[in-house]
C-alpha positions, 0 to 999 in steps of 0.5 A: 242785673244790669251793668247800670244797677251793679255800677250803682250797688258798687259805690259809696252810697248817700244820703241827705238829711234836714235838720228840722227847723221852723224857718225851712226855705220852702221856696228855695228848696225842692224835693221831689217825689222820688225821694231821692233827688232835691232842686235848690233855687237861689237868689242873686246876689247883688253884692257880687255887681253888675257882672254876675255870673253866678249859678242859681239852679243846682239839682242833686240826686242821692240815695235817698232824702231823710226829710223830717225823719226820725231816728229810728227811721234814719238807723233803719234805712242806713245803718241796719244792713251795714251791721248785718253785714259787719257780722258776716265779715265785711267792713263797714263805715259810715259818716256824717258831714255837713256844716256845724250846727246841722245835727251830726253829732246828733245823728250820730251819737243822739240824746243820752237823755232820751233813750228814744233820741239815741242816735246810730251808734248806741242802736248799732251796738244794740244790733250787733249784741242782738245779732251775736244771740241769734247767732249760737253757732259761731263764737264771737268777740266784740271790741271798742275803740274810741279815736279823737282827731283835735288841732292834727294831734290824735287822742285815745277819748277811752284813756281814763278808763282805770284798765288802761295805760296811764303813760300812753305813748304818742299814737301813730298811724301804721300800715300792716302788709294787707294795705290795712292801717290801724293807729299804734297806741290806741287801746281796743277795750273787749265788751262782753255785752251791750251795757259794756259797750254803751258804757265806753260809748259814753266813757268817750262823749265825755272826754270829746271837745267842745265849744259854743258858737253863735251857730251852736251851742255844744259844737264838736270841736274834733273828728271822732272815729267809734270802731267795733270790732268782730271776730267771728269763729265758728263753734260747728266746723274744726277748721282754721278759718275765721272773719275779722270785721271792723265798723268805723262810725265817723261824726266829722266835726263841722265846716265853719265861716268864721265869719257866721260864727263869730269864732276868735282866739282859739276857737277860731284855731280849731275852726281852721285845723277843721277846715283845713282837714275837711278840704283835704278830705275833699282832695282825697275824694275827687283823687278816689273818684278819677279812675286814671289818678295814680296817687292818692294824697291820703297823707296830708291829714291824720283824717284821711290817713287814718280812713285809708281803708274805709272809703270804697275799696272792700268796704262798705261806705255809706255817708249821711249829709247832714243839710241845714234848709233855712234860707241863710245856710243855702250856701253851705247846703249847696257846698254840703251836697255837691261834695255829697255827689263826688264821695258817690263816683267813688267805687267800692268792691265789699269783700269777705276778710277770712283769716286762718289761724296758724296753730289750729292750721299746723294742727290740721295739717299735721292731723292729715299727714298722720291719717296719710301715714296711716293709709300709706302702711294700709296700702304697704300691707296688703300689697307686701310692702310692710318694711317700707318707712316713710320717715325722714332718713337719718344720717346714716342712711344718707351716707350709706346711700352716698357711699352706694352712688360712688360705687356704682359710678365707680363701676363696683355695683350694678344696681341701687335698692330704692324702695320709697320716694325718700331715697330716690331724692337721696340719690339724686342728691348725691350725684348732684353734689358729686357732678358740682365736686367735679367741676369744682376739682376741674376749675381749680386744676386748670386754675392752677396751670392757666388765666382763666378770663370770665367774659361776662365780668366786665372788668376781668376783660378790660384787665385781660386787655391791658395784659396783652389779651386779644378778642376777637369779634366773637368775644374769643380771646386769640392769645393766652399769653405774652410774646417771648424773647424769639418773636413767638407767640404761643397760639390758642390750641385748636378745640380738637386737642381738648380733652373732653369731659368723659376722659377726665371722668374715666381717669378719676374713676380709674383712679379711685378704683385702683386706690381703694382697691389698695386701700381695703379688700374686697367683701367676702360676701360680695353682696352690697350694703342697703341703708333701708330693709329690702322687699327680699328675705335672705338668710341674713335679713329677717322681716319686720314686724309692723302692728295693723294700721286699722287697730285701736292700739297702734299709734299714728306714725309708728313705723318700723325700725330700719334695717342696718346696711350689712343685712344684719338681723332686727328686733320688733319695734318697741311701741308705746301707747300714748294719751289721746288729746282730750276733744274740744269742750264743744264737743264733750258738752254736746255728748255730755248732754245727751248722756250723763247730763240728759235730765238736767239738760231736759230741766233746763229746755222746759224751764227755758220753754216756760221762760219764753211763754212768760215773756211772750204773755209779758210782751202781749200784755204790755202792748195791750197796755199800750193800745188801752192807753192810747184808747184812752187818751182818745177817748179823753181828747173828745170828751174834753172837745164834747165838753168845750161844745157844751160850754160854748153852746151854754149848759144846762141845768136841772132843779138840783143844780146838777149840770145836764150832759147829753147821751153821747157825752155819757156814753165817752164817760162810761167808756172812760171808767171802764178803760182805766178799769181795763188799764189797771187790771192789765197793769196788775196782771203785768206786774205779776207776770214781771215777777214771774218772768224774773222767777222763771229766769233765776230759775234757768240761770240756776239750772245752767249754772248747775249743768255747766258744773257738772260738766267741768267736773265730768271733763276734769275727771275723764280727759284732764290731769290736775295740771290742765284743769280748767272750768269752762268760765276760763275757757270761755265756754258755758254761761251766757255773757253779763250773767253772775250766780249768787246764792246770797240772799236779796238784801235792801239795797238790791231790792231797791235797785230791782224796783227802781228797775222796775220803774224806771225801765217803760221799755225792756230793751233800753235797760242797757242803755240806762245802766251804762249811763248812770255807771258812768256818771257814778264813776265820774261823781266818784272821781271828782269827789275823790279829787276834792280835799278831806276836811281835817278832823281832830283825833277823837272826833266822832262820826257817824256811820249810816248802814244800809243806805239805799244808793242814789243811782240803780247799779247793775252787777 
């Protein structure tokens, strides 16, 4: 790869989008055929005078022109890769910035009335559910966030949720020791499957402000900042590692001339707010952009500050410029695009965010120490080292191994036993604070008998120097004293009448010797005390015991118990067997279902091999539905051409009054009937296929559900007490994510759900989609109906209770 191609990867990518409109400039604007680059031609303007030096030619080149694409095109080509990698543990952000009117929010949210017109993040967060199924070897966790910057002040769009906090503190932008910012006070809302997830998504977009315009009619009066978080930890390797991620998904409210909108009052305050943090976005930009820039204003708006981490860096940062092609919005296109081109210069390095989790990484370390202890004993035995501990040393031992020092610099042992590295730390330990004790007895002796002077403290010599001490150019000091009552100076004494060091030290051993000589008479054995067992078996010192290392009963860590300082005889070390720590469910679950739980696992395999031929069947018949529908639909636009030809050309008709048709329009009529007669079979088939599918599917859920219990009652009764019991719903393990068992029977309000499903839902996948919304229109109907006053009734009044109503909207449980 060249260094032109990895300078063009490592950067912030663009791309530039048309609003479809009837009224596109064709003259003005120019795409050429790379679908990357476009040329604007502009028009003077005769207002500016005589001398007008404006520019009128401009050419941009990005990443790529979405001219007239749809929505799903627009998700694929930009966001799809952005998501894959967001599994994978890197950052991502992506943003759309444009003047108002010119469809950012709709690229970015989409139309909840149509489930094709949804825009980046409702396709995003169906990717990121997709993903987490093909994925059954890690464990992963998805989160929501839903941030509003209005007016400079930030709002939590996810704070009417009834699980939130009411009394919300004032939210704050806080940076973490990694260079990472997260705002303090926002809630992050765990979504266990994409229903969830798309239920925040709209939960937030109705919380959003927004106001008309004469440019638009629904136009976000705010920035808004929809995050995904992921956590990533694997199911198949033990270790402490896992991935945090997160995807910022920006819709930036739009540029505005207030002139051109006609904004007054307060929709004309937050016009300004909106450009005032737009131009600080663009200061930020071209701060990023210069390579020699040291600081970076991120500060200067709670936009910038709050995507510190999101633009380049080790993120991957991709923006939409959203462009209006007519001829009046030319300005705002150019204006639109040349900030397009500076967000490009910007570098961006994506890198891995992989964290270790302390406990699980203290439980690993503290597992190998235990395996090393274990080969150390190993190791000890065959080479006869079986008394060696490698265990702290108790206090104890630490003074018996002072006590040893201080009689061998006294001169009353010749030799220290050492046996492990413990004790050789031990010992020099010892001598150090004896040397530090030393020195400290010295200084404070020649303290007491003269003025010592530190040379290196500034104001310890200009006080010697205004007692009369004299320095020499050295730095020496030539006096140490006043002169007396004769005339006579006591002179510094020569170096040669020093006593040196070793003196000192022979003196104080003499010393030492003489008064512990009176102190205590010397040991009748005459053989030195040892804080630790010696390699040597006398007759006062027997061996200990220690159980072999390899041995399934032997317990990691245990060691000998040590032998007492005057060589006194030891008993065999007191071992006690311990409870092994039960294995991770993982684990036990693989192991249960080649064993114990074999044929209810085999069940499920081919119940769930029957479940995916169902579907694939379901899925061919659906598509040739399709293709039999579009047939038909041909089929009828010539027929109804064929008929237009024969009335514009005059009929014809027989003795009986019946209009004559020719071969080939007979032919378009027979091929019509037996198309619907095809449509309908299939249509039958299908249906009974559905069924089937859904049978199928109770089936495996069932069958799941029967292997998980058997396996929490299989692990209760093998590895757990009745203090640390839990199934494994609690520990987070077992059935798939949003799947609930229920043994009741289908009553008439859920048949009818189950139909209305059926019905409403042309397409499998958007079944999330539309259950999210109707939940949340549910819930907000049911708020405001709650908010209403009751009418007052009279005691005794009737009222009429209607059981079994089918409900009004389709709930999913």
């Amino acid at each position: 790869m060249s260094a032109d191609s990895r300078g063009r990867k490592n950067r912030v990518h663009v791309y530039a989008r048309t609003r479809p409109t009837a009224h596109f400039a064709h003259d003005m604007l120019q795409f050429l055929p790379d679908a990357k680059s476009v040329n604007i031609h502009g028009r003077k303007d005769n207002r500016r005078g005589v001398v007008n030096n404006q520019l009128l030619d401009w050419s941009f080149k990005m990443d790529g022109i979405l001219h007239n694409a749809s929505q799903e095109e627009v998700y694929d080509r930009v966001a799809s890769g952005m998501v894959t990698n967001l599994l994978d543990g890197y950052n991502g952000t992506l943003m759309c910035y444009g003047q108002t009117g010119a469809g950012k929010t709709f690229t970015m949210t989409g139309a909840t009335e149509n489930y094709k017109h949804r825009g980046i993040i409702p396709r995003a967060i169906a990717q990121v559910y997709r993903e987490v199924e093909e994925r059954p070897e890690h464990a992963i966790s998805v989160r929501i966030s839903y941030l509003e910057i209005y007016n400079e002040t930030m709002f939590d769009l996810l704070s009417t949720l009834p699980d939130s906090i009411q009394s919300v503190p004032q939210m704050t932008i806080v940076e973490d020791e990694d260079g990472g910012v997260y705002v303090k006070g926002l809630s992050v809302h765990l979504a266990q499957n994409e229903e969830e997830a798309l239920n925040l998504l709209f939960e937030g977009e109705t919380n959003r402000a927004i106001a008309a315009h004469s440019l638009n009619s629904v136009s976000s009066r705010s920035h808004c900042i929809f995050t995904i978080h992921v956590e990533s930890r694997s199911r198949t390797e033990s270790n402490a590692k896992y991935m945090k991620s997160k995807l910022n998904l920006v819709d930036l409210a739009g540029s505005e001339r207030l002139g051109k909108t006609g904004s007054a009052g307060k929709t004309a305050m937050e016009a300004m707010y909106i450009n005032k943090s737009l131009s600080f976005l663009e200061q930020t930009v071209i701060a990023l952009a210069d390579r020699k820039r040291e600081h970076i204003p991120y500060r200067q708006t709670k936009l910038t500050h709050a995507l510190k981490d999101s633009i380049g860096g080790n993120c991957h940062t991709i923006m939409i410029a959203n462009i209006w092609g007519e001829e009046p919005q030319i300005e705002e296109t150019i204006s639109t695009l040349r900030f397009a081109t500076r967000i490009m210069c910007i570098a961006s390095t994506p890198a891995v965010n992989e964290y270790f989790d302390p406990a699980l990484l203290v439980k690993k370390l503290e597992k190998e120490i235990t395996s090393l202890k274990q080969e150390l004993a190993m190791h000890d035995t065959l080479t006869n080292r079986s008394q060696v501990s490698y265990e702290p040393l108790s206090d104890a031992q630490q003074y018996e191994i002072q006590q040893q020092v201080r009689r061998y610099l006294d001169g009353n042992l010749d030799e220290i036993d050492i046996v492990n590295v413990r004790q050789i730390q031990t010992v020099f330990a010892s001598f150090k604070n004896i040397v530090n004790q030393m020195e400290s007895d010295v200084e404070s002796r020649l303290r007491a008998k003269f003025t010592l002077i530190d040379r290196t403290d500034p104001n310890a010599v200009a006080a010697a120097q205004k007692a009369g001490v004299v320095f020499d150019e050295n730095g020496e000091a030539t006096y140490v004293g006043e002169m007396d009552r004769q005339s006579f100076g006591i002179g510094v004494a020569p170096s040669s009448s020093k006593p040196a060091s070793s003196s000192v030290v022979a003196a104080r051993r003499v010393k030492s010797r003489k008064s512990k000589e009176r102190a205590s008479p010397p040991s009748k054995s005459g053989i030195p005390s040892s804080p630790v067992p010696s390699t040597m078996q006398t007759e006062h010192s027997s061996p200990t015991r220690q159980h072999p290392p390899d041995t399934r009963e032997s317990i990691p860590g245990a060691e000998a118990t040590p032998v007492s300082g005057s060589g006194g005889a030891v008993g065999d070390a007191a071992v006690t067997q311990r409870p092994n720590t039960p294995p991770l469910r993982t684990v036990a679950f693989k192991e249960f279902k080649d064993e114990r739980g074999s044929e209810i696992n085999r069940i499920l395999s081919e119940n769930k091999e029957i479940l995916g031929q169902k579907k694939r069947q379901c899925q061919k018949l659906a598509k040739t539905i399709n293709g039999t529908k579009q047939a038909i639909d041909e089929t009828r636009e010539q027929l109804e051409r064929k008929r237009g030809e024969r009335v514009e050309q005059g009929e014809f008709v027989n003795e009986d009054g019946e209009t004559v048709i020719d071969e080939e329009e007979f032919l378009l009529i027979k091929n019509l009937k037996e198309q619907k007669a095809s449509y309908r079979a299939d249509y039958e088939d299908l249906k009974n296929v559905k069924s089937e599918v859904q049978y199928c599917q109770k089936l495996v859920d069932n069958c799941r559900q029967r292997l998980i219990q058997e396996f929490d009652s299989w692990y209760s009764e093998s590895f757990l007490t009745s203090s640390d019991e839990q199934n494994s719903a609690q520990a987070g393990f077992g059935a798939r994510l949003g799947t609930t068992y229920s043994a009741e029977p289908e009553d008439e309000g859920e048949r009818f759900e189950r139909l209305q499903m059926e019905l409403l839902m042309e397409n499998p996948d958007s079944a999330a989609f539309y259950n999210a919304q109707m939940r949340t229109e549910r819930r907000h109907t049911y708020e405001e109906a709650m908010t209403q006053p009751q009418p007052l009734r009279k005691p005794g009044t009737p009222t009429i209770n209607l059981r079994n109503q089918p409900p009004s909207v389709m709930i999913q449980y």
